[in-house]
N, C-alpha and C positions, 0 to 999 in steps of 0.2 A: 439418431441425429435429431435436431431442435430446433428449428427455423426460427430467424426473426425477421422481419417485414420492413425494409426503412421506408418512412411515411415520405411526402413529398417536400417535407422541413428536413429531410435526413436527417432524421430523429429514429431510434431502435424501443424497443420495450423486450428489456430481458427477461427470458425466460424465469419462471419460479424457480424450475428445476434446477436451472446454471445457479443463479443467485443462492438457493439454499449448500448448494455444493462449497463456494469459495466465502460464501457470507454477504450478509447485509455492506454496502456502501453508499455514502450519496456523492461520491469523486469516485473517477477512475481514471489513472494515466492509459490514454491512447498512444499504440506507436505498431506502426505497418512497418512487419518481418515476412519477407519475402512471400506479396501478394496477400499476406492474411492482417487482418483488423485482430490487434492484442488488446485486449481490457485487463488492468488490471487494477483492482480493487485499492484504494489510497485514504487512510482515514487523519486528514491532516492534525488533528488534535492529540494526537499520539505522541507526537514528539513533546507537549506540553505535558503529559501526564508523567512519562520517563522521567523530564526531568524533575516534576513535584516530587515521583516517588524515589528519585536520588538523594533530593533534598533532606528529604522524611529519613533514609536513611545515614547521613550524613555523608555521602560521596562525593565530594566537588570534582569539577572537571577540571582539575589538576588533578584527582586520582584517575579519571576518566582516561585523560591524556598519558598519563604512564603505565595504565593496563594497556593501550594499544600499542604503545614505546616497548612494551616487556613481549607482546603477542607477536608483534612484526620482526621481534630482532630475531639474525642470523642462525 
């Protein structure tokens, strides 16, 4: 077990250990699941890279939109 200490800003400072397990983040969505504090790790620039490296490959999202049209159906 790995303690963190919330200061009197309820402020935490995460562990190394956690942090080297799940990865480097500077965001984390919070959300309390039955009495426990969830972090998890959110790299908002990600959705910006996806879509460059869509682009680079030429997949518009109209092919985007019909691979999940083709994945969802029946």
């Amino acid at each position: 077990m790995v303690l963190a200490k919330r200061t009197s800003k309820n402020q935490l400072t995460l562990p190394k250990s956690v942090v080297e397990q799940v990865g480097s983040a500077d965001y984390y969505d919070v959300v309390c699941e039955d009495g426990r504090i969830v972090l998890t790790p959110v790299h908002p620039g990600a959705g910006a890279s996806v879509r460059r490296r869509l682009t680079e490959l030429g997949i518009s999202e109209a092919d985007v939109a019909d691979a999940v049209r083709w994945a969802r159906r029946p």
